[in-house]
N, C-alpha and C positions, 0 to 999 in steps of 0.2 A: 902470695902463694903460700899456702901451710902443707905441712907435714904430714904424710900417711903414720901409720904403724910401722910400717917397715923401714921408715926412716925416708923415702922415697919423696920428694916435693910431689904435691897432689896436682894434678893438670885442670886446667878452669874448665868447667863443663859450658861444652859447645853450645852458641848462640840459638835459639830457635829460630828455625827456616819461615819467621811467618812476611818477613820481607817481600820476598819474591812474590809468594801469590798473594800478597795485596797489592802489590803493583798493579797486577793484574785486571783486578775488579776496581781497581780505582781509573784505570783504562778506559774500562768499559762504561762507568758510572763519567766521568768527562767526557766522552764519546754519544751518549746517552745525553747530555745536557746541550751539549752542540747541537744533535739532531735536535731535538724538540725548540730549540732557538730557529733553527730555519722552516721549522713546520709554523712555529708561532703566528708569523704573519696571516696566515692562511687559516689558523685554526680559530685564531680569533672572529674574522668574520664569518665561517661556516658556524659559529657556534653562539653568535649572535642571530646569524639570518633563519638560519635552518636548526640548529639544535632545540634552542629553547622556544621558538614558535611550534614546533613538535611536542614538544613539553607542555607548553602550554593548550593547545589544541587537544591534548588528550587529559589535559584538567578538566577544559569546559566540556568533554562529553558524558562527563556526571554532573552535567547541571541541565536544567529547565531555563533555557533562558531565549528572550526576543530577538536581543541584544540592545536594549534600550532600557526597560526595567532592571530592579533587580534580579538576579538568580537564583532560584529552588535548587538547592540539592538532591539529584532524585538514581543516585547511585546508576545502575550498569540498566537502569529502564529503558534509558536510549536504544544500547545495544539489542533490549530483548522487542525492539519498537523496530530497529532496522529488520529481526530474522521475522517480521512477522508480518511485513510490507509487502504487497504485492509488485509495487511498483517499482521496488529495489531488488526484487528476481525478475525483474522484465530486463533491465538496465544490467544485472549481472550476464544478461541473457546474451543482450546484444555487444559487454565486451568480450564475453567469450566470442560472439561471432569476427568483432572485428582481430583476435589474433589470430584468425584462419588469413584475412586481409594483410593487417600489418607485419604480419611475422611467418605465415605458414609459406606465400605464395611469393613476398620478396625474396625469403631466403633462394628457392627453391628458380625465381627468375634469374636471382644475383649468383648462383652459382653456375647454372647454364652458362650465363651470359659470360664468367670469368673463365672457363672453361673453355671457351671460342676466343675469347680476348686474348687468356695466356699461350693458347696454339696457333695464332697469327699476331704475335707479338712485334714482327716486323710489316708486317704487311703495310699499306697506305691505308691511310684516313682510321686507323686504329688510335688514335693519340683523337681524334673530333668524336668517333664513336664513345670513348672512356667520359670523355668533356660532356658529352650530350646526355649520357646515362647516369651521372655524377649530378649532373645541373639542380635537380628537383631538391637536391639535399640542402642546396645552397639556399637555394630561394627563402625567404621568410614566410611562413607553413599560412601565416594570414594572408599574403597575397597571392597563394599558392589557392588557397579557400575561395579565394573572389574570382581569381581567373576562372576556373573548373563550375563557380557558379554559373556566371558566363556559360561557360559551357554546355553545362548542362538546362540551361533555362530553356522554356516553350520554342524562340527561336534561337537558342545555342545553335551553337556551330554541331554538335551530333545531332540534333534533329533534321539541320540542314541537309546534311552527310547521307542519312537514312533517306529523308525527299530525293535527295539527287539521283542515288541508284537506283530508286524505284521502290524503295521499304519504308514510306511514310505512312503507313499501318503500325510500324513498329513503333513510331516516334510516340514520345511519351512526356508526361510533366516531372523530371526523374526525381527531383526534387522533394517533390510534392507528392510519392507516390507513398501509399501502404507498402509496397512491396518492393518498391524498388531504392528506397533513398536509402537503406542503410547497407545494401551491396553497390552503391553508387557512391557512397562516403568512403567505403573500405578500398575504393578500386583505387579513391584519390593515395589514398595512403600506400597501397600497393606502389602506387607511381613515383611517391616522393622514397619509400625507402630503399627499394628496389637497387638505386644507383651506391647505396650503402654498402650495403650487402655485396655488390659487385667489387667494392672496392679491398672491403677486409679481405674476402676469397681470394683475389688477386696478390694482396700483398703474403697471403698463407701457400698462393703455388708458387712463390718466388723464391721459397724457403726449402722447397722439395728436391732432393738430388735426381738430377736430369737423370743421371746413370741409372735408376731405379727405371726409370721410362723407357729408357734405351734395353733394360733388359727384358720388362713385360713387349716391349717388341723383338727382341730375338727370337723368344719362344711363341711369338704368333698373333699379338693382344693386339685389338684393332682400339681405337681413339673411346669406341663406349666399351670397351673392359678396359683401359688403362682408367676411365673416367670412375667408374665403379669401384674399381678394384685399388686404386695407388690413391686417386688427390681426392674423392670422398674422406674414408678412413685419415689418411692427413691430415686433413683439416678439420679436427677434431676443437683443437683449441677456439680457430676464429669460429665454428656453429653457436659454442657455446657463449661467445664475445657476441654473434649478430642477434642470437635468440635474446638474451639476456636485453637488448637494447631494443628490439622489436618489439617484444612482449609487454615492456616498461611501458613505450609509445601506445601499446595498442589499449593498454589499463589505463595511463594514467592523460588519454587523451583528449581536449578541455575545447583547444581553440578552432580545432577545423570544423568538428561539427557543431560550435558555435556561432561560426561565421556562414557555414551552410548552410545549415535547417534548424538550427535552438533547441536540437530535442526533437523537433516534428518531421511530418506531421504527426499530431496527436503524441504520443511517444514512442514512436516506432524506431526513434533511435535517440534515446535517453541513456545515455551513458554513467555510471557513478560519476563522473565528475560534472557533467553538466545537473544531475540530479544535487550535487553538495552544494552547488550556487545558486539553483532554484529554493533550497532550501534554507540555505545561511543569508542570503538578501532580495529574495521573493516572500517564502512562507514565516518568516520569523521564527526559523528552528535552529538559531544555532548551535544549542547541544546536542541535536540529533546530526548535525550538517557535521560537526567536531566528531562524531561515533564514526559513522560512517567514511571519515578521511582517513580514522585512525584502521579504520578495518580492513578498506582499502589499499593504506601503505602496508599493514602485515602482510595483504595475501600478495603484494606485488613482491616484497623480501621473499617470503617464501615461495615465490616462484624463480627467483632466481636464483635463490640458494640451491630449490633442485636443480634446476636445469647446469650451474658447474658441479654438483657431486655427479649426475647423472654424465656428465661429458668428462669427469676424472675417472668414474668407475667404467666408461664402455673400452672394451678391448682394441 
């Protein structure tokens, strides 16, 4: 300890406070290594199976390749090969039509239907109707395909249906039709998602305070303005949880119209994804097949990225 001027012993100057707050981020940075040790497991193989086959699939769509020969570098030609296809605006055509199928009219069944479910919540055989409208999700979507072909073939069981009542005029090759196999495809899908959709909706009116119900009926609300007006609005979150999952099905859908009709007849329902396996192990195109998967996955990101800012921004 030394001496001021004044004769006064000088006082040690105080420690710097940097202790404390590196405690802190040293916290945080331990906390930070923990998490990413138990994501480890997990990130490893999404980023063996899916990361870098991504990566790679949007290498080979600047290439000209067989996949047997060597490969031509032929930069973003692919890309200007897919906007200039006709046959890849037919196939865009037809998934937009199928998320009218897979996503406009499940949502729109599965929310009625939860809406009847969550208002006789006690009633009898409510627990077998849940089970019975749940079921199609379960099933494996390929034997989901075979059954419905069944169904739908020359003498399926709806052709039968139509004979027995007296509308065997109506009966048709549905399959096998121009006009009818790919609202015949879509209806399947309608069927399998539908029990989805049912289920998010239900678990989103579970969450609703009754008292908000009990008050839209003091002041008058019958069952469709409580419907409209409280568990619509509410259920804002799961829309954009079944949209987001509908819409994905209805883009990125491979097996059921693979197992139904391949695309046919003709191409009346060629889908982008049935179109990228005609082309990567049919036509010998797999840097056009690689363009088009990469194009594909953007406009599906991009569709669901709108649809949560659109379902965080609605009032």
């Amino acid at each position: 300890m030394t001496a001021t001027a004044t004769g006064r012993p000088a006082r040690p100057a105080p420690a710097r406070a940097t202790a404390p707050a590196a405690r802190p981020r040293a916290g945080r940075r331990r906390r930070r290594a923990v998490a990413l040790l138990y994501v480890l497991p997990a990130l490893l193989p999404y980023t063996l199976f899916a990361v870098l086959p991504a990566l790679h699939t949007a290498y080979l769509s600047l290439f000209d390749w067989d996949g047997v020969t060597l490969p031509s570098f032929v930069g973003l030609a692919n890309y200007r090969r897919i906007i200039d296809d006709p046959q890849l605006r037919a196939a865009a055509w037809h998934a937009g039509a199928l998320i009218v199928f897979f996503s406009v009219l499940p949502i729109f069944f599965g929310l009625v239907s939860a809406a009847i479910v969550s208002r006789r919540s006690g009633g009898r055989g409510i627990a077998l109707v849940r089970t019975l409208l749940f079921l199609p999700q379960v099933l494996p979507l390929v034997a989901v395909a075979i059954i419905w072909r069944w169904v739908y073939a020359d003498d399926g069981t709806l052709n039968q249906a139509l004979r027995a009542v007296g509308l065997g005029s109506l009966a048709d090759s549905w399959l096998g039709s121009f006009t009818w196999s790919l609202p015949a495809v879509g209806l399947i899908g309608t069927w399998v998602v539908s029990g989805l959709c049912m289920v998010l909706f239900l678990s989103g009116t579970q969450r609703i305070d009754q008292e908000i119900y009990e008050a839209a009926r003091m002041d008058g609300a019958g069952p469709v303005r409580e419907f409209w007006s409280i568990t619509v609005p509410l259920l804002r979150p799961e829309f954009a949880v079944a949209a987001s999952i509908t819409v994905i099905a209805a883009l990125s859908s491979f097996d059921l119209i693979y197992i139904t009709t391949g695309g046919g007849p003709g191409n009346s329902t060629v889908i982008p994804g049935i179109l990228i396996y005609r082309l990567a192990f049919g036509g010998g195109a797999v840097g056009v097949a690689s363009a088009l998967a990469v194009v594909l996955t953007a406009v599906i990101s991009v569709a669901v990225l709108v649809i949560n800012r659109l379902a965080r921004e609605a009032p």
